[in-house]
N, C-alpha and C positions, 0 to 999 in steps of 0.2 A: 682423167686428170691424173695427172703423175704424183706421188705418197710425197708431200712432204717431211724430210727431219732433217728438226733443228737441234744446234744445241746451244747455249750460255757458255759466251767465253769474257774474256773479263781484259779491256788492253792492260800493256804494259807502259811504264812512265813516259816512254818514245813514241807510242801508238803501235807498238808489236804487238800481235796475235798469232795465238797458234792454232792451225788448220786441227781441229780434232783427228788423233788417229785413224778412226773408222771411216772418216769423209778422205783422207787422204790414200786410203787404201784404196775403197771403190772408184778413187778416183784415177789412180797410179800415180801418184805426187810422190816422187824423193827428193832428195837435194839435189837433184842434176835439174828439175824441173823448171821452165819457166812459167810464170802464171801471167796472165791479161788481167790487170784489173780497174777497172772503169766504176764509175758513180754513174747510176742511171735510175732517173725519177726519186731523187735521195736514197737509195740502196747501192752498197756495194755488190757487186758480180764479178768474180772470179772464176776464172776460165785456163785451165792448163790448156798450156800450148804444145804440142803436138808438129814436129816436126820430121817428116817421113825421113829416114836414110840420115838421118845428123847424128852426130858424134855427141858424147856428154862435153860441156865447156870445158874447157881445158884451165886446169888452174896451172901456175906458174910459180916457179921457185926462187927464192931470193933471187939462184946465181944467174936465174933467166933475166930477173929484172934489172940486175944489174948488166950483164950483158948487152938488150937493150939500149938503155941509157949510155953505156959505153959509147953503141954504135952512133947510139943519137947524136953525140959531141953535144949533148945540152949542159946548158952551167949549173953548177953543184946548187945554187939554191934553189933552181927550178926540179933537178932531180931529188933534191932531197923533198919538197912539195908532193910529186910525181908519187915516191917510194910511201910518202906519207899515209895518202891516198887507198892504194893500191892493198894496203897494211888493214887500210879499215873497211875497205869493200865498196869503196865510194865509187871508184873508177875499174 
């Protein structure tokens, strides 16, 4: 049977938690990382995803998103909605 460690972490006002260092290390978690995370039998389980030959996500710069939207021809209060978004990692 495999050694389990745990540790006590505590959320935050949003329900953020943070992946303890030492779990994120043996685990290879950075910020490029995506994680699976599912409720099974009332427990959380989280799972990095693991994607052979992928590129880290690409983040985007204002002048990309506005560019974009340029192309888009979408009307300024959808793109302003859009930028809103995008600002807070919603989308």
């Amino acid at each position: 049977m495999a050694r389990r460690v745990s540790k006590v972490v505590r959320p935050l006002a949003k329900g953020q938690i943070t992946i303890p260092a030492e779990f994120r290390q043996k685990l290879g978690i950075d910020a490029n990382t995506l994680l699976d995370i599912s409720l099974v039998e009332g427990k959380l389980e989280i799972i990095p995803i693991r994607i052979r030959g992928a590129e880290p996500l690409r983040e985007y710069t204002d002048d990309d998103i506005q560019q974009f939207l340029e192309a888009d021809k979408i009307d300024a209060q959808t793109a302003g909605k859009v930028k809103e978004l995008l600002s807070q990692g919603r989308i």
